[in-house]
N, C-alpha and C positions, 0 to 999 in steps of 0.2 A: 611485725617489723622483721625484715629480711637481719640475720645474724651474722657479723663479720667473721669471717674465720682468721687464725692465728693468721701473720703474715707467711706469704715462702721465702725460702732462700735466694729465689729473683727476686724478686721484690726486696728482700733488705738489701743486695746486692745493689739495686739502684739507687734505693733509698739514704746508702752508706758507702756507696762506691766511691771513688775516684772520682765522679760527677755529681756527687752529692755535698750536701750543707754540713753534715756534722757526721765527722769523723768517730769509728767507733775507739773504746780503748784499747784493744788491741791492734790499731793500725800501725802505731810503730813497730808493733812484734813483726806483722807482715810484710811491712817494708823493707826490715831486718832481714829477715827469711828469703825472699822473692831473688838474689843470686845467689841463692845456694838450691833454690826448687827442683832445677834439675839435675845436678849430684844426689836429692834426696828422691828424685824418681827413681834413678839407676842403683842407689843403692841399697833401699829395701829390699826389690827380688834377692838381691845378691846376699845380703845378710837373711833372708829365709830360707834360701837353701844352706846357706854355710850354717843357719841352727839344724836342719834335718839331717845335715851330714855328721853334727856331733852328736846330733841327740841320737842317732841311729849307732853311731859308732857305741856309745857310751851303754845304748841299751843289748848289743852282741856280746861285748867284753861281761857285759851282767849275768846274761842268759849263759854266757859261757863257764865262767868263775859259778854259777849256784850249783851247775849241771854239775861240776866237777868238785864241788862240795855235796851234794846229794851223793851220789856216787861215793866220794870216801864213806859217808856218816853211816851208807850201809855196809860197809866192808865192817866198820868198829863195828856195828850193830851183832853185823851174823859170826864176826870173832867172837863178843862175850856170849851170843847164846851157842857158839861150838862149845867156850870155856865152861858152861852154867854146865849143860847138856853133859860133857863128859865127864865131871865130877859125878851127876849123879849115877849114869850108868856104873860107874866104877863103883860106887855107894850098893848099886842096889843089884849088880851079877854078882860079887863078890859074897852078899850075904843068903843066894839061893842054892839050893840044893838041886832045885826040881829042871826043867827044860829052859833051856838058853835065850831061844826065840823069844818066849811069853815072857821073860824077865822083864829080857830089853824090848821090846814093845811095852810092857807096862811102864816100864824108866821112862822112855818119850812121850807117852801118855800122861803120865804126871808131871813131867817137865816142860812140855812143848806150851802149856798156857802161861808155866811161869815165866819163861824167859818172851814171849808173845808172838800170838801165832798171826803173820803177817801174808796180806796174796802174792803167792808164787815161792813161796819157801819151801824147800825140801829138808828132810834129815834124815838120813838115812846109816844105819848100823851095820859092817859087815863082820861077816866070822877069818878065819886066817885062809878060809880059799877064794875071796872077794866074793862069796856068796850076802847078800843085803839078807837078813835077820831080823829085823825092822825098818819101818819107816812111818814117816807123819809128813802129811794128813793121811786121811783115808783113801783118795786118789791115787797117792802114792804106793800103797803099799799093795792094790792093783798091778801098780805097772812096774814092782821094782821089787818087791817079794817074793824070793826063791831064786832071783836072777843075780849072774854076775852083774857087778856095778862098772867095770872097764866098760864095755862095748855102750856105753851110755853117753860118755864123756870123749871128748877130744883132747884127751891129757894125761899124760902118764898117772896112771895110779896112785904113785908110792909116793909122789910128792905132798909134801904138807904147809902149811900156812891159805892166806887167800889170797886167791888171782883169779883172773878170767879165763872162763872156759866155754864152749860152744858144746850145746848139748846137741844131739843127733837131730834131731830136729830143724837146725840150724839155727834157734833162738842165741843170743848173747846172755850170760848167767856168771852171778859173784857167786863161790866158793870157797867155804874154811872146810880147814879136814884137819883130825883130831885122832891121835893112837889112843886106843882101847887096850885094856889089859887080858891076857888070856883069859880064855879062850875066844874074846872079842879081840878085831884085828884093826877095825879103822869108824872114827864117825865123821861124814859127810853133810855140811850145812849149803846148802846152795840156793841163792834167790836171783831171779830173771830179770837181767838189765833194767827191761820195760817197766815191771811193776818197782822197780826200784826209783826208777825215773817218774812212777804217776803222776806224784806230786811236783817233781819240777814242770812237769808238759804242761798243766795246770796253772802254773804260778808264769811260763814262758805264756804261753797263748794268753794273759790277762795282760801280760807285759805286753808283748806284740798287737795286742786289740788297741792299747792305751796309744804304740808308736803310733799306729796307723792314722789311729782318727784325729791324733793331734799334727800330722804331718798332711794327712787331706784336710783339715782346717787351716791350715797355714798354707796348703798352695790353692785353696778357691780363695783365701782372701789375696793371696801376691797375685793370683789370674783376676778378680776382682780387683783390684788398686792397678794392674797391668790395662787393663778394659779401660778405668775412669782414669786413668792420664791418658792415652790414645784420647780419650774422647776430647776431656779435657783440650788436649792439644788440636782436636780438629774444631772444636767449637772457637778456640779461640782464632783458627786461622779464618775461620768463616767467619768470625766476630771485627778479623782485619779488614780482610776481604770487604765485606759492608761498609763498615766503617770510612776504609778507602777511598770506595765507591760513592758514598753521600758525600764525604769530605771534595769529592772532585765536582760532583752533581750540583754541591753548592757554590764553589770559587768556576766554574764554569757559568752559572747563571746569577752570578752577585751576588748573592743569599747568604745571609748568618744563620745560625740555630743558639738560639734560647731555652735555657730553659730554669726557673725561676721558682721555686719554695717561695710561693706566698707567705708573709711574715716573717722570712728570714731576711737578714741581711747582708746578702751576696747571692749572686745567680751564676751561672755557667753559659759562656761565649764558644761560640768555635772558630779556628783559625780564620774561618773566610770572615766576619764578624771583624774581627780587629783589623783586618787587611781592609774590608769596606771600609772605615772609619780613618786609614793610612797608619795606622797604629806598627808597633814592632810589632811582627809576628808571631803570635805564640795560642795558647791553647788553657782553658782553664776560667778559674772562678774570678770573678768581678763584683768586688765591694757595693754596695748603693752609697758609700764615699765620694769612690770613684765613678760612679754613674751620674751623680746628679751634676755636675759642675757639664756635661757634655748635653743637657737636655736644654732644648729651649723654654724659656720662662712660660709662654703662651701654652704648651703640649704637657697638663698632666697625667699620662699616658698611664704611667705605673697604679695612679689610684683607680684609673678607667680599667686593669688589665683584672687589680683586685677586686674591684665592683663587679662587671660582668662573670669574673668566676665565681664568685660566692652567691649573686645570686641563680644561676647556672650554672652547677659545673661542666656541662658538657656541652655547653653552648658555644659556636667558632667566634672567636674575638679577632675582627679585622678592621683596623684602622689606620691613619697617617699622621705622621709626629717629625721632629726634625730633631739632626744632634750633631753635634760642632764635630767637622775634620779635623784631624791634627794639621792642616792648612790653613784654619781658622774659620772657614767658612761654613754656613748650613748648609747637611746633606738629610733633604727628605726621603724617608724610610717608609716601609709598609707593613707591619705585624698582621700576621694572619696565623692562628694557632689556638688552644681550644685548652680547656683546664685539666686534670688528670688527678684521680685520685689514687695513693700509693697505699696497700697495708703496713699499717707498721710504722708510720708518716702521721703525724698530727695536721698538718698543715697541707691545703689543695697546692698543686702545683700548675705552671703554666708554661706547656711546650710547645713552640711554634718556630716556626723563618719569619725574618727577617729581609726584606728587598729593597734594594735602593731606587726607588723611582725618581731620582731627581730629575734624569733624561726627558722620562716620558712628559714628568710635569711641564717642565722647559717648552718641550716639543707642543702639548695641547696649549702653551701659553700663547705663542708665537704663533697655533695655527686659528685661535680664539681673538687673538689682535689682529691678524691678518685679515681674517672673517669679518671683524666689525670694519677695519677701515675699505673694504670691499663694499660693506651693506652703506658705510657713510657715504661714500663716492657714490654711490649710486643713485641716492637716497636726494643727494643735492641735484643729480641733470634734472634740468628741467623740462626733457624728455620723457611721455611714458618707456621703461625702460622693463625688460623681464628676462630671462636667462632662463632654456629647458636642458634637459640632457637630451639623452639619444632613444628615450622611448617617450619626446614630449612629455615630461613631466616637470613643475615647473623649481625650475633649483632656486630663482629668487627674484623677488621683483619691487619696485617702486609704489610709491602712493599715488604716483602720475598713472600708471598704469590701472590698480586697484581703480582709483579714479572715472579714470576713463569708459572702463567695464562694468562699470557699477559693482566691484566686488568690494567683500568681505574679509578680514584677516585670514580669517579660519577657512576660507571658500579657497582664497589663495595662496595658501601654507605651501613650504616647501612638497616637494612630493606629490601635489594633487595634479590629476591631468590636466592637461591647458585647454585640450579641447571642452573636456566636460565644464572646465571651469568656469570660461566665455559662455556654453550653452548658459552655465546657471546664471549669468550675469544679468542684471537688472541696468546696464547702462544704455547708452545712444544705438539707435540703430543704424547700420548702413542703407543706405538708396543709391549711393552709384560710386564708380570704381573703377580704375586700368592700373595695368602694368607699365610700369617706365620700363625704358629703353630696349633693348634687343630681346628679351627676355629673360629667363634662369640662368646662369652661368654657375658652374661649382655649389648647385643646389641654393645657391643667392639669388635676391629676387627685390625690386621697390614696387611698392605699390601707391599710389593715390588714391585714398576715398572720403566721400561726404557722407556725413552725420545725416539722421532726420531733422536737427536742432540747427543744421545750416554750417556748422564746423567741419573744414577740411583740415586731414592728417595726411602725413607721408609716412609710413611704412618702410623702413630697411631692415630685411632681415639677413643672416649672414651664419653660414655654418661653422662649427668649431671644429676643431681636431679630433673630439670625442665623438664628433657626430651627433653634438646638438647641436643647437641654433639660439643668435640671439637675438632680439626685435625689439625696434628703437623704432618710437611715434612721436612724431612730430608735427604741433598743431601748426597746419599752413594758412589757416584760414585767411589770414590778414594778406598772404600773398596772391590768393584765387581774387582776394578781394582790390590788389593791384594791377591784374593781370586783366580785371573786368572795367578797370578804367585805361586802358593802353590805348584803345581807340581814343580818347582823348588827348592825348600828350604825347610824341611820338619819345621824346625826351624822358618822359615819366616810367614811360615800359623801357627802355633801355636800361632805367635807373634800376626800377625796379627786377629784373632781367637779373642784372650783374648782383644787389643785394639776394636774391636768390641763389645764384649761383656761389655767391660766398657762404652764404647761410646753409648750403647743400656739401661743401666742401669743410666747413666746419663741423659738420654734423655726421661725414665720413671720415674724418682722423678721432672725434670722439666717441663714434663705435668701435674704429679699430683699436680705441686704447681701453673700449670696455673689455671687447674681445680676448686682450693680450691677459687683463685680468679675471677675465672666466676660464683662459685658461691655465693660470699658473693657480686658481683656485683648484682647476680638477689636477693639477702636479701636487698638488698637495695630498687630494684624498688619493691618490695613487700610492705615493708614498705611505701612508696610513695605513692601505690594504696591503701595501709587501710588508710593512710593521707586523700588519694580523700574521700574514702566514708564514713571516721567519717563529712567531708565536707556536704556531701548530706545527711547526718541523722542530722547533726546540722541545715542545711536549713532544712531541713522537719519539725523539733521541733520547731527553728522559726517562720515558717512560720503555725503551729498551732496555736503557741500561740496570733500570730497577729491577727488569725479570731473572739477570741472572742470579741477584743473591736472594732473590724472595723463591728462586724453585729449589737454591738449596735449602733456605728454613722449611719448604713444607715438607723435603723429605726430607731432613732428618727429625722434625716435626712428627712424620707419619713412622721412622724408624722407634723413635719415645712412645709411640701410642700402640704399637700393633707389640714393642716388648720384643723385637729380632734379638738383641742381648742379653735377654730376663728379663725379669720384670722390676719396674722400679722402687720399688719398698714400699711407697706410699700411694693411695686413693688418688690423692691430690693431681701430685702429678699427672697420672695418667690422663686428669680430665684437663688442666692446663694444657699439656699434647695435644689432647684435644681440640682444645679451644685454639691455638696454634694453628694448627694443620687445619682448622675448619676456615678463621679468617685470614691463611695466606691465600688459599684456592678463592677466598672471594674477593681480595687485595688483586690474585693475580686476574681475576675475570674485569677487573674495575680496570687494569692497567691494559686489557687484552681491549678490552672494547676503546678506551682514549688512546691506543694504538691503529686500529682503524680507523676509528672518527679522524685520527690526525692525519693519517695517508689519504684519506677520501680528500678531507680539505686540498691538503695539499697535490692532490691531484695525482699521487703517485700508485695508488690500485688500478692494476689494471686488469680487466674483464678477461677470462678464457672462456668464449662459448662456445660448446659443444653440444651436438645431440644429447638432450637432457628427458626421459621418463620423469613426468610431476609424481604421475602416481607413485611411485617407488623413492623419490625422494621427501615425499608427504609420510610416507611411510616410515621410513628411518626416522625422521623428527619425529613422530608421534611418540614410537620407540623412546626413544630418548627423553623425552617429557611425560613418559605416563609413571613414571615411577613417582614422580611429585606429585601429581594428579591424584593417585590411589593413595599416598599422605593425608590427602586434604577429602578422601573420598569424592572425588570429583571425575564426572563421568565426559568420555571425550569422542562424540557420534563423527562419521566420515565419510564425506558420499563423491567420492571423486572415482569420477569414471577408468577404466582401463584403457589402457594405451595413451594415453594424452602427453602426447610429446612437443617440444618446442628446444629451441636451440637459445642454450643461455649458460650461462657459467655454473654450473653446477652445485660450488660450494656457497657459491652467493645467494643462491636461492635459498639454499638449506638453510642458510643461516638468519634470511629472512621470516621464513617459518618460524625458525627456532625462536630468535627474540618476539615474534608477534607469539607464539604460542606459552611462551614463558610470561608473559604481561598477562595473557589473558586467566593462567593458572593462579598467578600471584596476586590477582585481584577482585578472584572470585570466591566467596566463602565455602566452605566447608557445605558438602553435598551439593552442589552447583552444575553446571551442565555447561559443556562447551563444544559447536556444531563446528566442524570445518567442510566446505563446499569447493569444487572447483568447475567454472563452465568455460567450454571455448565459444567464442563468436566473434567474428568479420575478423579473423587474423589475431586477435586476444585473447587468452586465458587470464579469466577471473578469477584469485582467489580470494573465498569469504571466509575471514575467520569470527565466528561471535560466541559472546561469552552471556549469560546470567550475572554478571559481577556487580561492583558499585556503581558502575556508569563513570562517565567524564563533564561535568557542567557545562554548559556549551560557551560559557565564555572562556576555557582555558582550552576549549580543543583547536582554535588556531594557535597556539604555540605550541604543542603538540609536536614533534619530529623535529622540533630543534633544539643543538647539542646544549644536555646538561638541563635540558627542563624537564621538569617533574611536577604533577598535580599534587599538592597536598588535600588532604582531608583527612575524616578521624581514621578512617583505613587503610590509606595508603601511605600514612605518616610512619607507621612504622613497620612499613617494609622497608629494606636495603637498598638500594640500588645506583648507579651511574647516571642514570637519566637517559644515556647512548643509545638504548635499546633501539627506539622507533626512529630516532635520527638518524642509525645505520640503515635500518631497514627502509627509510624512506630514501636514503642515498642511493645505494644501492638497487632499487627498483628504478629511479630514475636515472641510474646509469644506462640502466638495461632500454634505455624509452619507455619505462613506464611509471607508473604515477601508485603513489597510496592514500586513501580517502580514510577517514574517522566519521562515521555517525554512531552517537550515543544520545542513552538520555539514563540520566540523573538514579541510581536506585532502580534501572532495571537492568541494563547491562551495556555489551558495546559491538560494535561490529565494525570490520576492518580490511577494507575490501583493498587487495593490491590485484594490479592490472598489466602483464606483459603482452611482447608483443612476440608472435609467435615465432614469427625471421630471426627473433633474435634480434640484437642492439644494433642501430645503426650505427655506421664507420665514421669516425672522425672527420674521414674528409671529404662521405656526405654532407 
């Protein structure tokens, strides 16, 4: 069993948003907070630096004040070892007899550990001619032994206590100096700035390590929290931006948005949602209080919405239900939307739109009563009676007619040829026949003929404005059969004369009144057909408007996953990015192809042909699809000749390829083999694409190239796709004059022969 991971923070964001059922317990804190957020953006930075500028200041004054407490504590220091040191010289030349030198040398010797011998300390002993006598360390007495001690120092000699002096060297050095008793003249304690300072340099540089790294932690978090409000603020303007955009996409095509916490009670309306319903306008969550008094008794919709998601949840729920205007009236609606599960969320939820179809219902009612009192009227002439359109086929006909033909319902169905129809007919034969009067006129024409059964018909046929025709039969027999007694009764054939003549004149006002309603029936389907394609220019304007806020989620989608800013702290995210940026490029290919499909319908692509190489544009598609191909280890052979050119639009072509070589990838398995061919002959190039794949049943491959169909089965079930694919590509070829074929079989694979014409498309006003 696949393992739920904790919820993300989008997800509880949905789950507890603004849009959601149950409010967390801190939402009043954020409500609170939310006009003060940005005071509290601009004033963090500024309260980090004003800590680095005290904490800085605070750490100098520090570094400052120890420096110049170090420094006193050695002044006291080399004062009591002058004070220690010239007691004992005084102690210990006073009670010798023998050489001065070796005394005091020995005096420093014994005394230089007791008072403690530190690095860079001197002490040095001179006699009454500034000649040095001794010194400590051993270093010292090297460089300062037998020499006068003036030309050492930058300082009068004779002065005493401790101050600063700079030795010849140019080092900086604290000095105490101490009168000796005869025949000693002066002693000399001196220690060197630097080693006097080691210990503060040491104690500063831990200080100064500690500024620093607490001062670059507080400014990569202020440039961090500086980053995520920028971002912050642009997701949200993108988040309006969209919003917007749906919010208009929906009051533009009547639509509500739903969206519904199975087992809660309350769901989320959007403004277009209450304006359908004529409600005050507003935005926000909706009780099932308040929903149920607005539902018709007959539409339990809400337990249908619960049932289909629970036992489906990703199954699309689309059905028709009604719900009272604030007019008073039923307004029939259309739910189309699919279940959704949240982490984090007990409960499945159900997001979908909402449409008001009341119109359309209205419209199919009126054009469904229309239809029948047409078939009634017609149904009663006692006429055979029939109606074709404009390629003979037949729109609708009587039982007088059926009758007469010896036809069958189903022989005689709408849509079936008329010609073939009469061939299949099992009715009366004809034996003889003319034409009344002058002839044809405006493609109109009567005819008279006799049956083999001895029944004669009249014939008037009559064109319509669509450029069919309708035919009205009329048994005359009874009048051939008065017209064969006229020799008898000069009286009788007059009589009968003028009842034909009436019966002939009645028989022309009640074709012209079939006529009038064959043709306000094709005003109908006219109207129907500009219905379809205000349809496909409204998807096409949609599905515009969609592309602008779905290119920015996939790049900044793809800016969260490649990490331009750093990277995101967590696993997770990076693969949700992921997942993002992978299903908006396939949202935006869905929306790219129902944007074609809908300018082809609507007629609005128009063809640039141009001197076009196949070969070389066979070749670029290949390019571009062998990267999936070698995914799926799938091998992709080519045998199209050099130079094969023809004049056709370029991108149309390529694009044909493309989708036909992308179907063929997509439904070939793994290790599979897919030939592409191309041949010219008699002014055509041929091209074959075939795959190794699942095949196509041969009962679904006429529907096949039309938009939004797709074959299911266990393999194709769950690939992706639009359906657009070969609907474009079959558009498209036939834009060009040419045509696209399908033969498959079942489990072995398929092949896809598209056929141009090599001139190139002909001209419209060919």
């Amino acid at each position: 069993m696949e393992r739920i991971s904790a919820p993300s923070a989008d997800a509880l964001i949905h789950a507890y948003g603004p849009r959601g059922f149950a409010q967390p317990i801190n939402a009043s804190i954020e409500s609170w907070l939310a006009p003060y957020e940005p005071i509290l953006r601009r004033l963090v930075p500024v309260l980090i630096v004003a800590f680095l500028v005290v904490m800085g200041a605070g750490a100098a004054l520090q570094i400052y004040n120890s420096r110049i407490d170090a420094l006193t504590a050695v002044q006291n220091d080399i004062a009591t070892a002058a004070s220690a040191v010239d007691a004992d010289l005084n102690y210990r030349v006073t009670l010798t007899d023998g050489d001065l030198a070796t005394a005091a040398q020995m005096a420093l010797d014994l005394s230089a550990p007791r008072v403690g011998a530190h690095p860079g300390r001197i002490m040095l002993a001179t006699d009454a001619t500034g000649i040095v006598v001794a010194a400590m360390p051993a270093d010292a007495r090297r460089r300062f032994l037998g020499k006068p001690v003036a030309p050492h120092f930058i300082r009068p000699a004779g002065t005493t206590g401790t101050d600063y002096v700079q030795l010849i060297s140019g080092a900086q050095a604290l000095m105490a100096v101490r009168p000796l008793p005869q025949p000693l003249a002066k002693l000399y304690v001196i220690q060197t700035v630097d080693e006097a300072l080691a210990n503060w340099w040491r104690a500063t540089l831990l200080t100064s390590t500690l500024f620093a790294t607490t001062g670059l932690l507080l400014l990569v978090i202020g440039i961090a929290f500086h980053i995520q409000t920028m971002r912050a603020a642009i997701a949200d303007m993108v988040n309006h931006n969209a919003r917007a955009t749906i919010d208009a996409a929906l009051e533009s095509g009547r639509c509500g948005l739903w969206d519904w916490e199975i087992g809660a009670a309350q769901m989320f309306w959007s403004a277009s949602m209450f304006e359908l319903l004529g409600m005050a306008g507003r935005e926000g969550l909706v009780t099932i209080d308040e929903l149920q008094p607005l539902l018709h008794p007959e539409d339990s919709y809400l337990g249908g919405i619960a049932s289909m998601t629970g036992l489906d949840p990703e199954a699309a729920v689309d059905f028709q239900f009604r719900m009272r205007h604030a007019e008073g009236r039923w307004v029939w609606l259309r739910a189309r939307g699919r279940g959704l599960a949240v982490a984090g969320v007990p409960y499945r939820r159900f997001v979908g739109i909402v449409v008001d179809i009341t119109e359309q219902l209205e419209l199919a009612r009126r054009n469904a009563a229309a239809d029948h009192r047409i078939r009634e009227a017609i149904e009663t002439v006692s006429e055979a009676f029939v109606v074709c359109d404009d390629r003979d086929r037949i729109v609708v006909c009587n039982s007088k007619f059926r009758e007469l033909n010896g036809l069958s319902e189903e022989t005689a169905r709408p849509g079936a040829s008329y010609q073939e129809a009469l061939a299949a007919g099992g009715g009366a034969k004809v034996v003889d026949g003319r034409v009344l009067g002058n002839g044809a006129r405006d493609g109109a024409r009567d005819l008279e003929v006799q049956l083999a059964d001895g029944r004669w018909f009249q014939i008037s046929e009559r064109r319509t404005h669509c450029d069919g025709f309708v035919s009205v039969g009329t048994d005359i027999t009874a009048l051939k059969r008065h017209e064969n007694q006229l020799t008898a009764s000069e009286q009788r054939l007059r009589a009968s004369v003028a009842d034909l003549q009436r019966s002939q004149y009645a028989l022309e006002m009640q074709t012209q009144q079939l006529a009038e309603l064959a043709e306000k029936y094709s005003e109908q389907k006219t109207q129907a057909e500009e219905a379809s394609r205000a349809k496909s220019e409204f998807l096409a304007n949609m599905s515009h408007e969609l592309r602008t806020p779905l290119n920015a989620i996939i790049g900044f989608s793809e800016i969260l996953k490649d990490g331009h800013f750093g990277p995101l702290g967590v696993t997770k995210y990076g693969e949700y990015a992921r997942d993002i940026h992978d299903s908006g490029h396939f949202l935006l290919s869905v929306i790219d192809d129902i944007l074609d499909m809908s300018r082809i319908e609507a007629g609005r692509l128009k063809l640039d042909p141009r001197p076009t190489q196949l070969d070389d544009t066979l070749e670029e598609t290949m390019r571009v699809i062998s990267k999936m191909a070698e995914d799926k280890a799938i091998i992709i052979e080519a045998e199209v000749p050099q130079d094969m050119a023809l004049v056709a639009d370029r991108r149309a072509v390529k694009q044909i390829a493309l989708n036909l070589l992308s179907n063929a990838v997509k439904f070939t398995p793994r290790g599979g083999m897919i030939s592409v061919r191309a041949r010219k002959a008699r002014g055509v190039i041929a091209i074959a694409i075939e795959d190794t794949g699942i095949g196509i049943p041969r009962r679904a491959i006429d529907k096949l190239g039309k938009p939004f169909e797709q074959v299911q089965s266990q393999f194709s079930k769950n690939h992706k796709g639009s359906g657009l694919g070969l609907a474009i590509a079959k558009s498209l070829a036939e834009m060009h004059g040419g045509s696209l074929r399908i033969r498959s079989t079942e489990g072995r694979g398929t092949t896809v022969v598209v056929r141009l014409p090599v001139a190139g498309p002909v001209p419209q006003a060919a």
